[in-house]
C-alpha positions in Angstrom: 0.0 0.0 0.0 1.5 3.5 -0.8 0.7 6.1 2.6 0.3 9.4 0.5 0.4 12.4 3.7 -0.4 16.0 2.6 -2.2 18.5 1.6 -3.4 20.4 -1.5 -3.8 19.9 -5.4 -0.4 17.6 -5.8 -1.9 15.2 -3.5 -5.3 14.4 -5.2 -3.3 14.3 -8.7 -0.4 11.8 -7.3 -3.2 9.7 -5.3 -5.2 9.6 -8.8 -2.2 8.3 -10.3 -0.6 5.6 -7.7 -4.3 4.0 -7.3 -3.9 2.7 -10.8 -1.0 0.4 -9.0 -1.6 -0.3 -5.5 -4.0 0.5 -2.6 -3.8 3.8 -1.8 -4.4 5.8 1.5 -4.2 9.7 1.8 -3.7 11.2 5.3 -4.5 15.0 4.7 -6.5 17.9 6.4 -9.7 17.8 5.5 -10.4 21.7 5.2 -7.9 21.1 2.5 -10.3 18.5 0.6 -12.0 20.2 -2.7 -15.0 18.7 -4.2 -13.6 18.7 -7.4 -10.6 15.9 -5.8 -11.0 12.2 -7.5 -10.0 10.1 -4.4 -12.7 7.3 -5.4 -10.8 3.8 -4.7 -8.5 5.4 -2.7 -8.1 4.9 1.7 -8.9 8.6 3.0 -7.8 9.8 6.3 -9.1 13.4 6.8 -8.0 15.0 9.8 -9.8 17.9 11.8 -6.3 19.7 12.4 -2.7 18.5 12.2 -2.0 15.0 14.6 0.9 13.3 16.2 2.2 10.3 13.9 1.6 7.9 16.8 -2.0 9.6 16.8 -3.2 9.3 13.3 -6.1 6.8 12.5 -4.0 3.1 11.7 -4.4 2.8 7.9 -6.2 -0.8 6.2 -2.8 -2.1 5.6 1.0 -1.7 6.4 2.7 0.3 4.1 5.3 -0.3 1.7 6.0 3.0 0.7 5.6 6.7 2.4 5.2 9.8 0.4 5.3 13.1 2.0 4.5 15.8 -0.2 4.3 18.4 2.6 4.0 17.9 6.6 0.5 20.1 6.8 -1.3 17.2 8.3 1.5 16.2 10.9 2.3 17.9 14.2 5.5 17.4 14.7 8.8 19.2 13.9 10.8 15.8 13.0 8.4 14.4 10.6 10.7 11.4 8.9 12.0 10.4 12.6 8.3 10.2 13.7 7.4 8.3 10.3 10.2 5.9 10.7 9.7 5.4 14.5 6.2 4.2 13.5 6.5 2.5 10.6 10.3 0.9 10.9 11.8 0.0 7.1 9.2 1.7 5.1 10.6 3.7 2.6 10.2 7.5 3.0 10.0 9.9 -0.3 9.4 13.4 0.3 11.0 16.7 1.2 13.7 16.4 3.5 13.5 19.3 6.4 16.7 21.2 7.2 18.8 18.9 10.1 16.7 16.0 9.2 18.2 12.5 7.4 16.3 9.6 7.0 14.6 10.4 3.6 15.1 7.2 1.1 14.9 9.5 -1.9 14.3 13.5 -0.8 12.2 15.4 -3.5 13.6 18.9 -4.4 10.9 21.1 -5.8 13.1 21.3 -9.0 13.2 17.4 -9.2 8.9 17.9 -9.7 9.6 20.5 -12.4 12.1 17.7 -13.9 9.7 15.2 -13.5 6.5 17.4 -15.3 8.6 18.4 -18.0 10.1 14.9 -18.9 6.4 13.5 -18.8 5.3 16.8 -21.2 8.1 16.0 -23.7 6.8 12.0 -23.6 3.7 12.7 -24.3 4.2 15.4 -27.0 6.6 12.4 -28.2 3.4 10.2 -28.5 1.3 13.2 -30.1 4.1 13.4 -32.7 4.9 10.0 -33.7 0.8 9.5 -34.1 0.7 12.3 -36.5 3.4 11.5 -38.4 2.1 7.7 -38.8 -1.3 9.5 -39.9 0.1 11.9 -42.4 1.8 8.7 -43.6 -1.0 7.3 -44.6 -3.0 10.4 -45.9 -0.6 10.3 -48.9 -1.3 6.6 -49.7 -4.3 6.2 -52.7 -7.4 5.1 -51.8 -7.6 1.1 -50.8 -3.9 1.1 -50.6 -3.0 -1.5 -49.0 -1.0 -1.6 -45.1 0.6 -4.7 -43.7 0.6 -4.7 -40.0 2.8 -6.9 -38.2 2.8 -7.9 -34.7 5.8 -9.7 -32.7 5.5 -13.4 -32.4 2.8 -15.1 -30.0 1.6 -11.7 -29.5 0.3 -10.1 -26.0 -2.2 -7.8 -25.7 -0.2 -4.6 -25.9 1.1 -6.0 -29.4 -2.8 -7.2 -30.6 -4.1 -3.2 -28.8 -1.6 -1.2 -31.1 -2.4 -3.3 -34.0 -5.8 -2.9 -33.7 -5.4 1.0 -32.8 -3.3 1.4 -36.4 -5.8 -0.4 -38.2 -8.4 1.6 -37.1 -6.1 4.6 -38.2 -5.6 2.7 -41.6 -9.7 2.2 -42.0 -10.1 6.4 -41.4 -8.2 7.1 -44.4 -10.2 5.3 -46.8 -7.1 1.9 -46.6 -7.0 -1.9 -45.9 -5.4 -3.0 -43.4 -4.3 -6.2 -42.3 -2.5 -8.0 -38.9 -0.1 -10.3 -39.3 1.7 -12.3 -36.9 4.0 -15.2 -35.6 3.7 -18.1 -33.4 0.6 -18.4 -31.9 -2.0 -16.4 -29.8 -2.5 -19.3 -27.2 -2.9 -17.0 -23.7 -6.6 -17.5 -22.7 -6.5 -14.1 -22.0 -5.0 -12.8 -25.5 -8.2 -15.4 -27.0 -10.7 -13.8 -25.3 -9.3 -10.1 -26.2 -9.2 -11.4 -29.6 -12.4 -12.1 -29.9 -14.3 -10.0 -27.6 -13.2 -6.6 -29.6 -13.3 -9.1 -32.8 -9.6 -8.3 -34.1 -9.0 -10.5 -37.0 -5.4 -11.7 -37.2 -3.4 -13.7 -40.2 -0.4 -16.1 -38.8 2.3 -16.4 -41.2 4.4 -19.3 -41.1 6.6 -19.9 -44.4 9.3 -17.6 -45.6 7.0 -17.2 -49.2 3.9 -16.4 -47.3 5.7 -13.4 -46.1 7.5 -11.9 -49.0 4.2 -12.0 -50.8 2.3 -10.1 -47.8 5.7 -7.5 -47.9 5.7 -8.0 -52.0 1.4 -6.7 -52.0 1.8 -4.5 -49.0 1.6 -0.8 -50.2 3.1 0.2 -46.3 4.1 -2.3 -43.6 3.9 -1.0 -39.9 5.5 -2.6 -37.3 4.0 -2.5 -33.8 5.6 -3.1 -30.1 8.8 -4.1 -31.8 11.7 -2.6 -33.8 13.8 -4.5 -34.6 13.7 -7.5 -37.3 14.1 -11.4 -36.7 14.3 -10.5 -33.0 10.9 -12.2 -32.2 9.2 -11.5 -35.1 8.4 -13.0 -38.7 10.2 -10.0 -40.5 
């Protein structure tokens, strides 16, 4: 379970974020709490006014990790001693408060402008490398033909992007089709397959191939890039 402790904006967003993972519990004030905070799913401890460490409410679970993205909730003036006295090995990330030690990883304020940034520039990266796929195909004819190949025995993020770039194919007036390797024997990867009825093509022989590549007007490759390396190209 991750112990989020805190008040303000950052916490709601990071709490949104880390339920995706694991259990979640916030300890915060709750005159701090806005209406407009998504903490649905997630363990909330709201506090009438800042308590002791040994004081606050004992969370669901032990945790495995402590962020502390400020010390609003906690009364105390040796926050990561207090943290550590109570919960002994737990990892603590967070600010680390001048003649303090004890913080596994301190957070600068300049290491959360780092962090923002780097996530901006990955998903402009996405943005961009969509687009570029797109315009692509916008200067393919009409029923042009797109070969899209998937790594051998392919898993779900392989069969998703497939099906996300055929879709993209279909929008500009193309065919496309999936190829793959090996099988698709996961019970899991089965059901995908035909619950969101993604039709799929397993190539075997070396000739089955070139003539796919040899009628193919544009092959994509998906979740790999490099060929031979678990793949049929």
């Amino acid at each position: 379970m991750y112990l989020l402790i805190g008040a303000g904006d950052p916490l709601a967003r990071l709490a949104a974020w880390c339920k995706r993972s694991r259990p979640t519990c916030v300890v915060t004030l709750a005159s701090s709490l806005q209406s407009e905070d998504n903490l649905d799913g997630c363990d909330v401890v709201a506090l009438p006014q800042a308590m002791l460490v040994d004081d606050l409410p004992t969370p669901s679970r032990h945790p495995n990790l402590i962020v502390v993205l400020n010390a609003e909730p906690i009364d105390t003036d040796n926050v990561v001693a207090d943290l550590s006295s109570r919960w002994p090995g737990v990892p603590i990330i967070g600010p680390e408060p001048e003649g303090e030690t004890g913080v596994a990883d301190p957070l600068r304020p300049e290491d959360l402008l780092l962090s923002a940034a780097k996530d901006r520039v990955r998903a402009q990266e996405r943005h961009t490398g969509a687009s570029v796929l797109d315009a692509h195909f916008a200067g393919l004819a009409e029923g042009s033909s797109v070969a899209i190949f998937c790594h051998d025995n392919p898993d779900p993020d392989a069969l998703a992007s497939a099906l996300a770039v055929q879709r993209l194919v279909e929008r500009r007036g193309l065919t496309g089709r999936i190829y793959h390797g090996g099988l698709i024997e996961h019970h899991q990867n089965r059901a995908m397959v035909q619950l969101l009825g993604i039709e799929t093509t397993r190539l075997i022989m070396g000739w089955e191939i070139a003539d796919v590549l040899a009628a193919a007007d544009a092959v994509v490759a998906v979740d790999f890039h490099q060929p031979g390396a678990n793949n049929v190209l």
